[in-house]
N, C-alpha and C positions, 0 to 999 in steps of 0.2 A: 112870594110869601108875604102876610101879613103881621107886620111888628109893630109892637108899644115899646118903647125904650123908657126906659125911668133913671135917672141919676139926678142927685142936686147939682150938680154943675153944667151949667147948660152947653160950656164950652165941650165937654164929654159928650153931650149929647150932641151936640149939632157933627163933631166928628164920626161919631156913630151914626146917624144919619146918613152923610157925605159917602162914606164906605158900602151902608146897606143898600145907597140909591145905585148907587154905583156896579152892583152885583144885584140890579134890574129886581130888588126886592120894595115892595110898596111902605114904609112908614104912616101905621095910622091915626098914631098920637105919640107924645111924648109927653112926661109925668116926671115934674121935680121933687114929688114928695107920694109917700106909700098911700096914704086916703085919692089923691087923683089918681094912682095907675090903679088903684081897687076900681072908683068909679069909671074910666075910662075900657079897661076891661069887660065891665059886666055890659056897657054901650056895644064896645066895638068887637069883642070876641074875639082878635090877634090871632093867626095862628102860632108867633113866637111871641114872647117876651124877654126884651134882657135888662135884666133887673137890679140895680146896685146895692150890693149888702151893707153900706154904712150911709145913712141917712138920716137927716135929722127927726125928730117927731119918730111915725113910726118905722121900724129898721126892716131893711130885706128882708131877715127871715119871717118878719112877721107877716109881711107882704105874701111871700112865698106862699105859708099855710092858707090865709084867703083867698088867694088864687085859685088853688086845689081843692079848697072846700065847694068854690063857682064851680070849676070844672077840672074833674079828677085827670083829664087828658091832656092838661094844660100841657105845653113846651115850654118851660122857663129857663133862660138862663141864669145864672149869677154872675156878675160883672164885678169880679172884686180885687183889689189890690192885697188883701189880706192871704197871705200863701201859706197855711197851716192845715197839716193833716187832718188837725180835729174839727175843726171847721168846717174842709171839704167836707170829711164823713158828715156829718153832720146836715148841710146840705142837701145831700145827695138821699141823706137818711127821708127829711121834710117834704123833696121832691121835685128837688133841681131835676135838671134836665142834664144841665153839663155847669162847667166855672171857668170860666175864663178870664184868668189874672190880668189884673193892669202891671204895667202897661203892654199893650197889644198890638201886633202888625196886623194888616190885612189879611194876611196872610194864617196867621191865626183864627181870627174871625172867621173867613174864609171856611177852615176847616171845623169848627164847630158848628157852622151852619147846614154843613152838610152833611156832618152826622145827625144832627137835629131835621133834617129835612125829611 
């Protein structure tokens, strides 16, 4: 599968990486901030994205909505440390795909991938 990972911490991202290469999926870009993974999206077309909901500049959710509007079939994840009902709803409402709380095993991972697969 093809993924954009997006988070400001690139320490998060290179983790995420290390995991996705690891379960023989291709990373096509990674994006520290919501305008790069818009541009790098509309380039590469990902079939996943995991996408972090607190971000400086523009935030995940807004990301989220842009993505959807490029392509309504988008896969996105949300990658967030924020563990609230109304949030998730929320999300889920704009058109995640799935949310996957920090912090996360592989094994986590793992299985969001393969429902999103």
């Amino acid at each position: 599968m093809t993924v954009l990972i997006v988070d400001d911490n690139f320490l998060v991202r290179d983790m995420i990486r290390d995991i996705l290469q690891k379960m023989r999926n291709q990373v096509v870009a990674e994006a520290g901030n919501g305008d790069d993974a818009i541009k790098a999206f509309r380039e590469l077309l990902p079939e996943l994205v995991l996408l972090d909901l607190v971000m400086p500049g523009k935030p995940g959710l807004a990301v989220l909505e842009e993505l959807r509007l490029i392509n309504p079939a988008a896969k996105v994840v949300m990658v967030t440390a924020v563990q609230r009902d109304d949030i998730n709803k929320q999300l889920f409402e704009k058109g995640a795909t799935a949310v996957l709380h920090k912090p996360f095993s592989y094994g986590e991972l793992q299985e969001v991938l393969e429902k999103v697969a």
